[in-house]
C-alpha positions as CSV (number, residue, x, y, z in Angstrom):
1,X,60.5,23.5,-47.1
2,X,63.4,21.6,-45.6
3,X,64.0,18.1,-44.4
4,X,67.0,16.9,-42.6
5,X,68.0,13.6,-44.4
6,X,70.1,11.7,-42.6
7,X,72.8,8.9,-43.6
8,X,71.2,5.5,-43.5
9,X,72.0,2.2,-43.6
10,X,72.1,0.4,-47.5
11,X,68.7,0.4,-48.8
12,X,66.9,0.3,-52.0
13,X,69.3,3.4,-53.6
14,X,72.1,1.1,-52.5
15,X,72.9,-1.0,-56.0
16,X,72.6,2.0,-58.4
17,X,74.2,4.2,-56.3
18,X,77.2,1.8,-55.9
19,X,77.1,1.0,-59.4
20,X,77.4,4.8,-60.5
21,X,80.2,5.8,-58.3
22,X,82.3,2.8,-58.9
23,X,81.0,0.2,-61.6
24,X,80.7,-2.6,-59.5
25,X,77.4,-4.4,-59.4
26,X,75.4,-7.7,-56.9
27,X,76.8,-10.9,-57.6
28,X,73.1,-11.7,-58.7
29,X,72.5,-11.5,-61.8
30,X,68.8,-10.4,-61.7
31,X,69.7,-7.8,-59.3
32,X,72.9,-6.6,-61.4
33,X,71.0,-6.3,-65.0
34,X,68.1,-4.2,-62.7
35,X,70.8,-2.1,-61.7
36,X,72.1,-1.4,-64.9
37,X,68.8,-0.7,-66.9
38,X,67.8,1.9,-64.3
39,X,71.2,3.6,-63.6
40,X,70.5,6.1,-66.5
41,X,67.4,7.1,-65.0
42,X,69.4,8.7,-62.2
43,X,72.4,11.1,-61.4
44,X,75.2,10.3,-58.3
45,X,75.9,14.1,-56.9
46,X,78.4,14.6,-54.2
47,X,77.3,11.5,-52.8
48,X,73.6,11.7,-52.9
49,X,71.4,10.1,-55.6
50,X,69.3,12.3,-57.8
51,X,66.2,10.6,-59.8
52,X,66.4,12.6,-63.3
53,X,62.6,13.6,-64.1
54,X,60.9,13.8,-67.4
55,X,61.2,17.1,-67.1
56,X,61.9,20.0,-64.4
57,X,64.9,19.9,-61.7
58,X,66.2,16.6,-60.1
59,X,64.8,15.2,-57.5
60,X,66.2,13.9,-54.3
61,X,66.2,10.4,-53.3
62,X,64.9,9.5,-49.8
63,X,66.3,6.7,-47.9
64,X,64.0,4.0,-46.6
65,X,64.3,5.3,-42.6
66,X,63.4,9.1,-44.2
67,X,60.1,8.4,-45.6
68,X,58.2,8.4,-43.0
69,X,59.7,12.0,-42.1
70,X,59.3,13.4,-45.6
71,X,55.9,12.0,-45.5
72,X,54.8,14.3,-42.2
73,X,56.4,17.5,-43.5
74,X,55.1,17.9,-46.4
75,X,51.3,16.4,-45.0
76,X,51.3,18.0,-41.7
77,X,54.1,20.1,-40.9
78,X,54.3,23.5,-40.8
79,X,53.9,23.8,-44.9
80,X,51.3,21.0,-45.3
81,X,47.4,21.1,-45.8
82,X,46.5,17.8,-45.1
83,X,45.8,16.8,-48.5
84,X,45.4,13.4,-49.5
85,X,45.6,11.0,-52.7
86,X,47.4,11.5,-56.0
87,X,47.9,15.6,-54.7
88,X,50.1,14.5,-51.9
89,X,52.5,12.2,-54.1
90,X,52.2,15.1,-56.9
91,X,53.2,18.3,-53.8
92,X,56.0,15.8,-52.5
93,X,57.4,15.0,-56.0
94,X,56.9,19.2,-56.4
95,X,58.8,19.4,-53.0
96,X,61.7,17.5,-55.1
97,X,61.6,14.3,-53.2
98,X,61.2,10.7,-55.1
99,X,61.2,7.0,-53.7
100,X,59.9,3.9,-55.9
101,X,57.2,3.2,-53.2
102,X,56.0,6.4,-53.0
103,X,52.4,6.1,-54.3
104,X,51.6,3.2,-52.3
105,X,53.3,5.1,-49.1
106,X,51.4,8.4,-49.1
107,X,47.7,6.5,-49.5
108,X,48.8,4.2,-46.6
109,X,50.3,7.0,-44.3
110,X,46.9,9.2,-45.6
111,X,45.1,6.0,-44.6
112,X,46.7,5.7,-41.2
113,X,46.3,9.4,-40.1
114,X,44.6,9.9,-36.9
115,X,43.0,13.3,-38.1
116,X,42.4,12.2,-41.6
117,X,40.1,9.4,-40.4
118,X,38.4,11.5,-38.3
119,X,37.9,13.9,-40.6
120,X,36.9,11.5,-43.5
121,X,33.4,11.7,-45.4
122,X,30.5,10.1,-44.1
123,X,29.9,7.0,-46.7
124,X,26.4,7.2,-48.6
125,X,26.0,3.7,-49.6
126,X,24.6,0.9,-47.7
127,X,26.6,-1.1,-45.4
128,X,25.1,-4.1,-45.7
129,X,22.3,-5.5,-48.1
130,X,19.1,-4.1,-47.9
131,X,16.0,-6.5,-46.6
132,X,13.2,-5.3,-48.9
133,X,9.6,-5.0,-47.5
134,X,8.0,-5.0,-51.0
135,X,8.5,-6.9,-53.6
136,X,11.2,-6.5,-55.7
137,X,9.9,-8.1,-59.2
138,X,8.5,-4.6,-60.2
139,X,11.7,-2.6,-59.9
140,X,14.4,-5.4,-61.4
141,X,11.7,-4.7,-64.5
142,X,13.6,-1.1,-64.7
143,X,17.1,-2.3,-64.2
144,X,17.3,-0.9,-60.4
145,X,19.2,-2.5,-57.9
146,X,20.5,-1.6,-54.8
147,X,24.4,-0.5,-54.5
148,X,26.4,-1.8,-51.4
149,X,29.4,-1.8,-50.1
150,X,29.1,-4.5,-47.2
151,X,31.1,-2.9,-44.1
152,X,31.7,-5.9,-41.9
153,X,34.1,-6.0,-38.3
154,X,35.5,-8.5,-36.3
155,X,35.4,-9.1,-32.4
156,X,38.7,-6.8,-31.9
157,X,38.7,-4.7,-34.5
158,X,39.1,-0.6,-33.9
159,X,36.5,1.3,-35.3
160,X,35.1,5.4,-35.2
161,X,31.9,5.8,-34.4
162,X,29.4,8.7,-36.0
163,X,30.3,11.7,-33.9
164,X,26.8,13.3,-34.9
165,X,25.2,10.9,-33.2
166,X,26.4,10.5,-29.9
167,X,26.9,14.6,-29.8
168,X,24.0,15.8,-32.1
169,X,24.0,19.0,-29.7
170,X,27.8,19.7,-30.4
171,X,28.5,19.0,-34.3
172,X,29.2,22.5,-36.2
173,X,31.4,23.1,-39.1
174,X,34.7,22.4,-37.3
175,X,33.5,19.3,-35.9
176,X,35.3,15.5,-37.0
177,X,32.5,14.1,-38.5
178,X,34.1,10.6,-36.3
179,X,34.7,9.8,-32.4
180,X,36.8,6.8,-31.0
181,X,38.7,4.7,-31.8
182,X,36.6,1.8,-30.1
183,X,36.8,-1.7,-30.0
184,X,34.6,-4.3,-31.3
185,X,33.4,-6.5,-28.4
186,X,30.8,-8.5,-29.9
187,X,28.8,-9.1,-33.4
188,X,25.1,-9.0,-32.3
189,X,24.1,-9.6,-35.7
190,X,24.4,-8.7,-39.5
191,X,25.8,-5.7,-39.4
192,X,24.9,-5.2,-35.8
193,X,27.6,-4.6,-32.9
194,X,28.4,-4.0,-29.1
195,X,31.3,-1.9,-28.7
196,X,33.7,-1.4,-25.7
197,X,36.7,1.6,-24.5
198,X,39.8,0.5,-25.6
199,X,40.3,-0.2,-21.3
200,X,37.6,-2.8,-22.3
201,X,34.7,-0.8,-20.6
202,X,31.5,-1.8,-22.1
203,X,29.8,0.8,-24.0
204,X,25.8,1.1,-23.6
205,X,23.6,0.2,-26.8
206,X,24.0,-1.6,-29.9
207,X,25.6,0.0,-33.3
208,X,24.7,-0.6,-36.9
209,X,27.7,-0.5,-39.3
210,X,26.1,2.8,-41.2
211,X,27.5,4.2,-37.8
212,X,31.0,2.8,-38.0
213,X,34.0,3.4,-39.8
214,X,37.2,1.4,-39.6
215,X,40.5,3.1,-37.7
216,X,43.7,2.0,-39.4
217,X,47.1,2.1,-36.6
């Protein structure tokens, strides 16, 4: 696979890059004795900063601007499947690419992916707490309670809604399990909303928040 990395402005290799090629550390002190402990943990190469692994080949380190476009290649570009969680950071580390941040970047750019959300499981558990019509005294004999995990929106927030539902005719394998994004308009009631277009076009009906999903921009 290959990435174009570009030249970038000083960013987080900055200080042990500088302090590799020429000694000189930041005038703060913190900073400077960072510097130092983690200097051995990487190599300066013609220029570019390798992070030395455990084991295995160097790995390239990616500028702050070249994330995001190491982050798309190996995901979605002509070599990616898509993959998500710990498998993404373990193919772009395979790849030969490191950053400090990159754990935390790859669930947030996973999170944020149009298709990805789309294409996310239907949730199982209850979005918000169950009204029993019997009572309950006999089951919490047994040690049963309900799980939740309360789902609750805001007048503005973006949200999918259930593509099975509005297209029950249409859904086959291929199908994104999600349709939108929409906007909240109004909160009807516990876990009870109106929706609208993103125009601002009303949209017929009220939806329960089994029926929702949050979309991440």
């Amino acid at each position: 696979m290959l990435v174009t990395v570009l030249e970038e402005p000083e960013d987080w290799q900055t200080p042990t890059s500088r302090f590799l090629s020429t000694g000189q550390l930041s005038d703060n002190k913190l900073e400077a004795k960072k510097a130092q402990n983690r200097s051995y943990k990487f190599h300066l190469y013609q220029g570019e900063l390798y992070k030395k692994p455990v084991e295995g080949p160097f790995l390239l380190c990616v500028s702050a601007n070249n994330i995001p476009k190491v982050l798309f290649e190996v995901h979605n570009g002509r070599c990616g499947s898509r993959i998500r969680g710990r498998s993404l950071a373990l193919k772009i580390t395979r790849t030969g690419f490191f950053w400090p941040t990159l754990s935390k970047d790859e669930v947030m750019y996973v999170k944020t992916f149009d298709a990805c959300q789309r294409l996310s499981n239907i949730p199982q558990k209850p979005a918000a707490t169950l009204t029993p019509v019997i009572n309950s005294i006999p089951f919490a004999m047994f040690g049963l309670t309900w799980r939740v995990k309360n789902r609750q929106f805001n007048v503005g927030d973006l949200v999918l809604r259930m593509y099975a539902i509005t297209r029950p005719n249409c859904k086959n394998k291929l199908s994104p399990k999600w349709e939108g994004p929409y906007k909240i308009s109004k909160v009807v009631g516990p876990a009870t909303y109106e929706l609208s277009h993103l125009n601002g076009r009303l949209i017929n009906h009220t939806w329960h928040a089994t029926k929702l999903r949050k979309y991440y921009v």
